[in-house]
VEXDREN-2710 file (C-alpha; in Angstrom, 1 decimal):
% VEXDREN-2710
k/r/px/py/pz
1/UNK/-17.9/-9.5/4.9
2/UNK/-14.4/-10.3/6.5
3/UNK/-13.3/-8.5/9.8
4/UNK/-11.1/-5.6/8.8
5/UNK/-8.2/-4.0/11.0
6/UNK/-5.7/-1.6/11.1
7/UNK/-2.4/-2.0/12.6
8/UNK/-0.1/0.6/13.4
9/UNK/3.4/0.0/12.6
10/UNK/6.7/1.4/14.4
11/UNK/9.0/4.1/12.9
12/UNK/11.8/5.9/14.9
13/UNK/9.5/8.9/15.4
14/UNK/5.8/7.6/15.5
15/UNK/4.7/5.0/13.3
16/UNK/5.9/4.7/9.7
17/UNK/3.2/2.9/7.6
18/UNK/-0.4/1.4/8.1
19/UNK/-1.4/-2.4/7.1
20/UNK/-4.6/-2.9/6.4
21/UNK/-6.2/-6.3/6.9
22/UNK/-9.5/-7.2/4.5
23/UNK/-10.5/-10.5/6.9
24/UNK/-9.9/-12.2/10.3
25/UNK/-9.0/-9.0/11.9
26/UNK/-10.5/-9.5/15.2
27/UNK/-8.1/-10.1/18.4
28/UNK/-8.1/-13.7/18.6
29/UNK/-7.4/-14.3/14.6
30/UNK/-5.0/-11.2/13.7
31/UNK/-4.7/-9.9/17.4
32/UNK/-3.1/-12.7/18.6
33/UNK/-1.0/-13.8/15.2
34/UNK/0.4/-10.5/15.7
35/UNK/1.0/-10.6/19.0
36/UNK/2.4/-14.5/19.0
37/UNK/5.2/-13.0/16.2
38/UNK/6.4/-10.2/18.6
39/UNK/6.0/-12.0/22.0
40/UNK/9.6/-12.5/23.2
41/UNK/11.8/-10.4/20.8
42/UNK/13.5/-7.5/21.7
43/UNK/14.5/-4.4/19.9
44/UNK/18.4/-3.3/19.5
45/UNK/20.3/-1.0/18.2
46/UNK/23.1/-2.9/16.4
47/UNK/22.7/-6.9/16.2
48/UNK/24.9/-10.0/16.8
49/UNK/24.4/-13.4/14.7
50/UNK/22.4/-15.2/17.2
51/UNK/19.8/-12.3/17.8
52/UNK/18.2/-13.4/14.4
53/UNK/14.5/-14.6/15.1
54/UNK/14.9/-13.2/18.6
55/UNK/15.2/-9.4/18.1
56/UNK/14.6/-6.5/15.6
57/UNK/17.3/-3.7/15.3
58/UNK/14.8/-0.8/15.5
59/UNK/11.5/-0.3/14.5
60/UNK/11.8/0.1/11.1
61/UNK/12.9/-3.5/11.2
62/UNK/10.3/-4.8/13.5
63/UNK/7.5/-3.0/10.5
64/UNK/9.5/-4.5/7.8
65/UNK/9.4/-7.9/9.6
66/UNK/5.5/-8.0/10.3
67/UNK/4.8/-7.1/6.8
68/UNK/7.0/-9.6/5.8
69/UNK/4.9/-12.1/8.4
70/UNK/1.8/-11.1/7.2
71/UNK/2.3/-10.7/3.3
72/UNK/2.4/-14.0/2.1
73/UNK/-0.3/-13.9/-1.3
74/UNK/-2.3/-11.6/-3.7
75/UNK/-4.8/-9.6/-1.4
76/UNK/-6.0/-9.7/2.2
77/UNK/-3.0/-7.4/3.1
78/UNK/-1.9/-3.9/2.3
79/UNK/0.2/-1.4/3.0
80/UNK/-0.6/2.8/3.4
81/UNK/0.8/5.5/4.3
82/UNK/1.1/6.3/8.1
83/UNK/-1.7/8.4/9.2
84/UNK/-4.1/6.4/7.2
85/UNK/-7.6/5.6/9.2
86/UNK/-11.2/5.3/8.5
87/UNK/-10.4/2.2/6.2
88/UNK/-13.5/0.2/7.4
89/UNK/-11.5/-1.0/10.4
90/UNK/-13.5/-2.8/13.3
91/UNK/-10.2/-2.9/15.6
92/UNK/-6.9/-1.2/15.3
93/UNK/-3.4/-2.3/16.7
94/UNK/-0.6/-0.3/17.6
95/UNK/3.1/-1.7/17.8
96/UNK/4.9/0.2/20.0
97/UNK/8.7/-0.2/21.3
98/UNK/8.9/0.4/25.4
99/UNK/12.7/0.2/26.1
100/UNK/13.3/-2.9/24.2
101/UNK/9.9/-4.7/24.5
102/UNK/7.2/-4.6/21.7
103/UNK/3.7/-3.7/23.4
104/UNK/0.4/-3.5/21.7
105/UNK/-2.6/-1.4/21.6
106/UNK/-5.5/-2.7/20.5
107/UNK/-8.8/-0.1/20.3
108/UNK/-12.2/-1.5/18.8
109/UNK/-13.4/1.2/16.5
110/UNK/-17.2/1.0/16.5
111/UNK/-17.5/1.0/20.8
112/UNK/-14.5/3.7/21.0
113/UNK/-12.9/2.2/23.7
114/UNK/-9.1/0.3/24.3
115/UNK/-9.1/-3.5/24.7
116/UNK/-5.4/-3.7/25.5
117/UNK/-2.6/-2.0/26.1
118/UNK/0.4/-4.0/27.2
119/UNK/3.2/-6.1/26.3
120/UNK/2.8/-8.6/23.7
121/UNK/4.0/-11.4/25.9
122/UNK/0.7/-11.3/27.5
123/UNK/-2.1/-10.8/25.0
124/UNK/-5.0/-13.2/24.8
125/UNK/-6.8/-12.4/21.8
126/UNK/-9.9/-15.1/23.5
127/UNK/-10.1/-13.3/26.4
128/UNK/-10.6/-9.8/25.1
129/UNK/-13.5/-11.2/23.4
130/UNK/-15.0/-12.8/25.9
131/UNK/-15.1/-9.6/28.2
132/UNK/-15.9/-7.5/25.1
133/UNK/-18.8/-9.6/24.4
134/UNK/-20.0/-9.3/28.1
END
């Protein structure tokens, strides 16, 4: 049985959709993919033609973009209304926008308690096991 997560994606006023990941959901397989993609972007409001692969205008771009990431074949991912929970999930990760940063959340269902809470740029998905396991 695959490690299943959650993660929360941005809208302009909360989040605007759920993805839902069947396997490798734990923080140093989807936990740090996701937080790799984000690291180092920023979020604008109106783009110029270098920004590309550097920035997302709003956060209903940077959702579209980490479905897009993500979604690559038949399975493993999909996509629920926001508000969804109670899918199975071992961890859930929340995408927020802080200015123009991305941050992540990342809670661990079964224990209740928040493994990270920061910017992206930061996240070590090895780590958070490590003093999980502990």
């Amino acid at each position: 049985m695959g490690t299943r997560s959650l993660t929360i994606l941005p809208g302009d006023d909360g989040e605007s959709a759920v993805m839902y990941r069947q396997m490798d959901g734990y923080p140093s397989g989807h936990g740090q993919e996701l937080a790799d993609f984000l690291a180092g972007r920023r979020v604008v409001n109106g783009f110029h033609a270098g920004d590309n692969g550097f920035a997302f205008n709003g956060p209903g771009c940077a959702a579209a973009a980490i479905v897009a990431r993500f979604k690559d074949e038949i399975g493993g991912i999909y996509l629920y209304p926001a508000g969804t929970r109670d899918m199975g999930e071992e961890y859930v990760y929340t995408v927020t926008v802080n200015g123009t940063d991305m941050w992540l959340r990342v809670e661990e269902t079964h224990g209740g308690y928040v493994l990270f809470d920061g910017n992206t740029g930061v996240f070590d998905g090895k780590a958070l096991e490590q003093s999980e396991d502990a």
